[in-house]
Backbone bond lengths (Angstrom), bond angles and torsions (degrees), N, CA, C in turn:
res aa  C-N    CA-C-N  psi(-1)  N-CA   C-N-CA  omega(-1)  CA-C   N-CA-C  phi
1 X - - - 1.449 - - 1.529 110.32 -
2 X 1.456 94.86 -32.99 2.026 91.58 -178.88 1.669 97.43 -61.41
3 X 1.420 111.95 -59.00 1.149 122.13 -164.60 1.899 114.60 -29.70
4 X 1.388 98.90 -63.64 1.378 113.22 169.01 1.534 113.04 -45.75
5 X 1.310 124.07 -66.61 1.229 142.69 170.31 1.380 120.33 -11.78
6 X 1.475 105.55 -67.42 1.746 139.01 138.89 1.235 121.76 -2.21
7 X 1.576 98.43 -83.20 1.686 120.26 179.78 1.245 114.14 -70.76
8 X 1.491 125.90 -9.09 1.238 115.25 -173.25 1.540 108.61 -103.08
9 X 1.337 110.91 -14.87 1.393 130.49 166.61 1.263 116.54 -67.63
10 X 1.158 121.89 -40.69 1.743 140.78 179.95 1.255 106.58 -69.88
11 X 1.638 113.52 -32.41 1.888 97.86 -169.06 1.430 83.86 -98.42
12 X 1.420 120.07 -29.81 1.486 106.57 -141.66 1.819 123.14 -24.76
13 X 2.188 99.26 -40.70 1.128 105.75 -174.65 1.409 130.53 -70.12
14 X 1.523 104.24 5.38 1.439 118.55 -173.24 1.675 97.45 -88.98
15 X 1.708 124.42 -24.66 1.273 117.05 -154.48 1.591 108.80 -121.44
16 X 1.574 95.09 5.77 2.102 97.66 -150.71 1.328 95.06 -88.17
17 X 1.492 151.95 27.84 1.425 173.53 101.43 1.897 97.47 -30.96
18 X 0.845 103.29 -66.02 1.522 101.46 -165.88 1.204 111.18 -106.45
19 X 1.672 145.04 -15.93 1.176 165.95 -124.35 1.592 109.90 -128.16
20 X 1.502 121.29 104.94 1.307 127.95 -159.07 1.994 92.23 -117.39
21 X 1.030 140.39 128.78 1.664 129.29 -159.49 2.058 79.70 -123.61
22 X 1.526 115.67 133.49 1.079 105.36 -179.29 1.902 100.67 -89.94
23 X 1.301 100.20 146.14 1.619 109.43 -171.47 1.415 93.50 -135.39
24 X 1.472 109.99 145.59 1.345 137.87 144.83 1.233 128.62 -86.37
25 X 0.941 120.21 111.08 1.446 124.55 171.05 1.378 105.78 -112.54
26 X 1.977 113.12 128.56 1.562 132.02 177.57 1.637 95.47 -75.35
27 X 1.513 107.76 149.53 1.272 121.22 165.50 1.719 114.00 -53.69
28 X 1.486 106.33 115.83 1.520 120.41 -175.69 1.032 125.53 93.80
29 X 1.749 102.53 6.63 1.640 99.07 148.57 1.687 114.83 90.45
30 X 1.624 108.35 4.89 1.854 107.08 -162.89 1.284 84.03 -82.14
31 X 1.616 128.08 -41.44 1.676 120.27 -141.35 1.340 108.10 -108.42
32 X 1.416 138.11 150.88 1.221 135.89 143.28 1.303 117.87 -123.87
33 X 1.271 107.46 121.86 2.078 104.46 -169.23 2.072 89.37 -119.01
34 X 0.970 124.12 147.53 1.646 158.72 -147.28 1.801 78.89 -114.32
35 X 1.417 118.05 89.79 1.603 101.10 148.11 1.604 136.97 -55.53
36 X 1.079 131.81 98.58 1.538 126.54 -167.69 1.564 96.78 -89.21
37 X 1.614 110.94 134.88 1.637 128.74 -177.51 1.470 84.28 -96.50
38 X 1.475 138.50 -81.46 1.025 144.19 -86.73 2.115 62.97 -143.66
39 X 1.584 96.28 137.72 1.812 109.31 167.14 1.994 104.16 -175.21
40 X 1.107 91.88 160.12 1.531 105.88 -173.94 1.717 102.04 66.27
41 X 0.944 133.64 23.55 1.495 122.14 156.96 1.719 141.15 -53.23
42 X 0.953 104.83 124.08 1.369 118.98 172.92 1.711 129.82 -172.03
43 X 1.588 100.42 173.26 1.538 88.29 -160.23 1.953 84.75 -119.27
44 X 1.235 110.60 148.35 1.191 129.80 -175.53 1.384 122.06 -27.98
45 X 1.566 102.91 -49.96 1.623 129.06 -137.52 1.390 80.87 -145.81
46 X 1.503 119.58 143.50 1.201 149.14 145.79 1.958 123.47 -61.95
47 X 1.123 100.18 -45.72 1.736 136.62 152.16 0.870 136.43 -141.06
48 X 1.184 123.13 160.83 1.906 119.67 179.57 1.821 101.09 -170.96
49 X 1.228 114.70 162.48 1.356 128.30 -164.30 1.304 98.36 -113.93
50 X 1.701 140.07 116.40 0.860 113.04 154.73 1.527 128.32 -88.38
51 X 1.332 123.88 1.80 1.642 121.18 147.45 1.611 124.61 -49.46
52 X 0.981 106.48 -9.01 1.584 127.34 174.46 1.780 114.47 -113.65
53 X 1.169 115.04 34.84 1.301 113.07 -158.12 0.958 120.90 7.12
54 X 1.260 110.54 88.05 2.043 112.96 175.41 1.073 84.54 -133.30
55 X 1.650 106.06 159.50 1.201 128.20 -169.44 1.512 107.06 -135.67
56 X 1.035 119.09 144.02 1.729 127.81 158.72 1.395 103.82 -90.98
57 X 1.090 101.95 132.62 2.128 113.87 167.32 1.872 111.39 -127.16
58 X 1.117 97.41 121.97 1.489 113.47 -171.84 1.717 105.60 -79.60
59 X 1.229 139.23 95.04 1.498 125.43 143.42 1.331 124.22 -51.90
60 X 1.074 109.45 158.62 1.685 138.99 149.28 1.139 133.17 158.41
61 X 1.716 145.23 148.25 1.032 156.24 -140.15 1.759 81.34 -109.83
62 X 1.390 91.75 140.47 2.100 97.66 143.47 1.387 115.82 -141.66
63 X 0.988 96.16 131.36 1.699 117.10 -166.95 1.431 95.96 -79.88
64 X 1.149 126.77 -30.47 2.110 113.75 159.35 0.813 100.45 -119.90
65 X 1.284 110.92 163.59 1.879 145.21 -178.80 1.902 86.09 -73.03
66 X 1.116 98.48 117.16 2.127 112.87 161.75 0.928 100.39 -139.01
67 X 1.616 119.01 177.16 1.611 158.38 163.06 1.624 81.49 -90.69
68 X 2.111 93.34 128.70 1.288 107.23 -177.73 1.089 85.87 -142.23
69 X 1.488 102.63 148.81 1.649 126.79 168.59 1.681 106.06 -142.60
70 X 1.293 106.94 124.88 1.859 133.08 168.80 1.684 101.70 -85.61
71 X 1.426 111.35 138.79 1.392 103.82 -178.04 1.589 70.75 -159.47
72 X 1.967 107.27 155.37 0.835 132.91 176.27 1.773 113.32 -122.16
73 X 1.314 122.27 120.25 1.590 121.12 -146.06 1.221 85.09 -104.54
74 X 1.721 147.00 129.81 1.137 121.97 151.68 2.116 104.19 -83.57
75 X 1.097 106.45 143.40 1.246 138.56 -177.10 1.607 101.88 -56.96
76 X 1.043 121.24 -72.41 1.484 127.89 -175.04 1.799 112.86 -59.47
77 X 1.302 103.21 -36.78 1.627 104.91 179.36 1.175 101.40 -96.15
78 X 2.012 128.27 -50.00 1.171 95.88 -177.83 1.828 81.16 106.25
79 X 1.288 126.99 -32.20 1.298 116.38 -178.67 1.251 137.09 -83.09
80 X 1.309 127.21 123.22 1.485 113.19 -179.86 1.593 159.79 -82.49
81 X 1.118 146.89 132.23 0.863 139.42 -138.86 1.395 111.48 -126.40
82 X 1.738 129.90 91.25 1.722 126.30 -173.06 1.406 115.49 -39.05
83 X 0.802 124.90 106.11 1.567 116.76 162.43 2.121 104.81 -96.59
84 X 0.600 151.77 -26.48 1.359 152.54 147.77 1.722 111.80 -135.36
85 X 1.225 97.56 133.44 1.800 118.91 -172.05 1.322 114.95 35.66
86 X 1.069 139.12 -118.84 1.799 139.47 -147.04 1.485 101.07 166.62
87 X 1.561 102.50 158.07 1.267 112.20 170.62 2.171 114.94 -73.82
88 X 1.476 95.60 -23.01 1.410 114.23 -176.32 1.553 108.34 -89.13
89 X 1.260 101.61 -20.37 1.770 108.74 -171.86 1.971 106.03 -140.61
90 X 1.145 121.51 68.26 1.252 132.04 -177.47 1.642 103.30 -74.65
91 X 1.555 83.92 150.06 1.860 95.75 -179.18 1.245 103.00 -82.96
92 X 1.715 133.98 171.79 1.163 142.00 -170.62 1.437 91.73 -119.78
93 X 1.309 131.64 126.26 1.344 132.84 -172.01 1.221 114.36 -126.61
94 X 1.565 148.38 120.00 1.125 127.88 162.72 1.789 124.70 -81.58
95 X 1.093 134.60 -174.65 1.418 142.34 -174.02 1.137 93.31 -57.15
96 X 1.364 117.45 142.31 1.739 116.01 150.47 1.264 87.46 142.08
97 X 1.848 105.54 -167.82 1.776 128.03 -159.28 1.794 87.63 -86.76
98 X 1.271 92.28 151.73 1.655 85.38 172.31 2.102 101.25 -150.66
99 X 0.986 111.01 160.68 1.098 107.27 163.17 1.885 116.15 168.96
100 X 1.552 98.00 144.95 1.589 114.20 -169.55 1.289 121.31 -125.45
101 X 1.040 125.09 150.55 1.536 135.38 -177.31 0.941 101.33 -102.67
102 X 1.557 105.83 148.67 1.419 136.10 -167.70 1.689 105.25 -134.39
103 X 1.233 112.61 110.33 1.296 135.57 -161.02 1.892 96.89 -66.00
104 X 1.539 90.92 -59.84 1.673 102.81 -169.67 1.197 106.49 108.70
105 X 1.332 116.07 20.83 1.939 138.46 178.62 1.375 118.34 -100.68
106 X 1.147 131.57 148.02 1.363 135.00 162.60 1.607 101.06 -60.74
107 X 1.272 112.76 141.78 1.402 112.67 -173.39 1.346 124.53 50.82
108 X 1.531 117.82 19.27 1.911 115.06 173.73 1.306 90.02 61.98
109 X 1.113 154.18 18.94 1.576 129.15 -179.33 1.601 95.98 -85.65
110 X 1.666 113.42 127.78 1.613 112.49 164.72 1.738 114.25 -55.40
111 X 1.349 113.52 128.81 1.381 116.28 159.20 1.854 96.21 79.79
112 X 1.575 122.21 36.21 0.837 132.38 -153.33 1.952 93.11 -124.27
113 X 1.315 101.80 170.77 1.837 105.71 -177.06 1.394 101.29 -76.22
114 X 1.763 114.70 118.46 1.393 134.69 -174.88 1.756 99.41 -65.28
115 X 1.222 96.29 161.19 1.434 126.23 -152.65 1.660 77.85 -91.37
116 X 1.365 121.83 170.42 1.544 128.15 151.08 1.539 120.52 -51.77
117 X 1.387 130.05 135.95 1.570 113.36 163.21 0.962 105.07 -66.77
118 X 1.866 98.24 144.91 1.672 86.83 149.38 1.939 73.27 152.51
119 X 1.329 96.16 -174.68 1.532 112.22 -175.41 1.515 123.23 -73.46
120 X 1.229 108.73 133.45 1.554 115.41 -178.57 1.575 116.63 -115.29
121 X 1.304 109.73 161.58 1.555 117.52 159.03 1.686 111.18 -113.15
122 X 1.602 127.10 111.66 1.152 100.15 -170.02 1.699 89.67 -109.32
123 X 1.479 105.47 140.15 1.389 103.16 -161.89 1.931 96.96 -138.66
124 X 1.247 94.62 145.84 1.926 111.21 -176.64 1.673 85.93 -118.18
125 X 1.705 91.21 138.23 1.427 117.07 178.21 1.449 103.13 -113.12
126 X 1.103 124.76 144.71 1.854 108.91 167.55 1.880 81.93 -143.47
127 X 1.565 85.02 135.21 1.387 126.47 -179.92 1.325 141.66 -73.94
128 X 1.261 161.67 17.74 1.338 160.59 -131.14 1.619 111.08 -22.86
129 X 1.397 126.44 -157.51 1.492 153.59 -175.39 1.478 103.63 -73.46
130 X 1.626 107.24 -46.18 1.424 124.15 -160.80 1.810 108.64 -95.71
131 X 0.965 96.28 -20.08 1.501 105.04 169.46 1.936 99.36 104.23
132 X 1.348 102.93 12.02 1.784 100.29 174.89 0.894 113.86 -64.50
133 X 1.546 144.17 148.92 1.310 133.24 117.61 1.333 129.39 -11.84
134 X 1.035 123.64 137.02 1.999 119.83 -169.60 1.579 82.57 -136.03
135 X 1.243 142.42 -40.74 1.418 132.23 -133.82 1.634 108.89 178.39
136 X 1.209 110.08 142.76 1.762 121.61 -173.57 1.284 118.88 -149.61
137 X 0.942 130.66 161.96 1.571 125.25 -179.14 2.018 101.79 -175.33
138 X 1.303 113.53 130.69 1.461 115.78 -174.88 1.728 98.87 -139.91
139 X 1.071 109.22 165.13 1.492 124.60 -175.85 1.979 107.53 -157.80
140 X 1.259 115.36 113.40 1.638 115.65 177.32 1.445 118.49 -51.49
141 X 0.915 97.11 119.77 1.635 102.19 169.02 1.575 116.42 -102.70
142 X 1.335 128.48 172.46 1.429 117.33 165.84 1.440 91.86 -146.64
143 X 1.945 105.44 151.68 0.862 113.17 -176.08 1.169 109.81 -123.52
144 X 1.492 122.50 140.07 1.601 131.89 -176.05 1.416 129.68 -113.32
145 X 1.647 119.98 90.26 1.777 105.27 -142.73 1.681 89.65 -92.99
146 X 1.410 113.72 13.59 2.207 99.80 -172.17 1.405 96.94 -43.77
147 X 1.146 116.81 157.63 1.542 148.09 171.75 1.295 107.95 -52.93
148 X 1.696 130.56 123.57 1.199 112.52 -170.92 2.181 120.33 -89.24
């Protein structure tokens, strides 16, 4: 939980323009508790080749039903890559375990045109009513396209 806590502090300033964090506040103002959508995240593999059919698979639990989108950041460009829905086209998710594979393709398509090697951020957004951000969570991946 620190961990998250952490990272969410670190980007926050990248997102607090567009970035709505859902909060509770108790009657009279003593408490503020951080609703977390998105917990237990992680991605399988540290690296993997998809010229070698390997795959990355994304976990995580969400404790509410959101609009979720998986995106894969490469690090060096900065560019992104859908691995489930879009920031423009979010999935509708209910509560529970969830998790998706990530080909290492333009468009997630299996056996599809590989992404650049090189380092990623693969990161889950979960969405509110309004279409805010509520919650995020990413873990680096690296990708290895050598010839299998």
């Amino acid at each position: 939980m620190l961990r998250k806590f952490l990272a969410t502090m670190a980007v926050m300033t990248m997102f607090v323009s567009q970035t709505a964090f859902a909060l509770n506040v108790t009657p009279g103002g003593n408490q503020i508790a951080i609703t977390s959508y998105i917990d237990n995240f992680s991605v399988n593999s540290s690296q993997f080749n998809p010229n070698q059919n390997e795959v990355a698979v994304v976990n995580y639990y969400l404790s509410n039903a959101a609009k979720v989108y998986v995106v894969a950041m490469n690090v060096s460009t900065q560019t992104n890559y859908p691995v489930l829905g879009s920031s423009v086209d979010p999935i509708t998710q209910g509560a529970g375990n969830k998790n998706v594979t990530w080909y290492g393709t333009l468009g997630n398509i299996n056996n599809g045109t590989l992404v650049p090697a090189g380092d990623y951020f693969v990161k889950a957004y979960a969405l509110d009513l309004n279409d805010n951000v509520v919650d995020f969570d990413f873990e680096k991946v690296s990708v290895d396209t050598s010839p299998a």
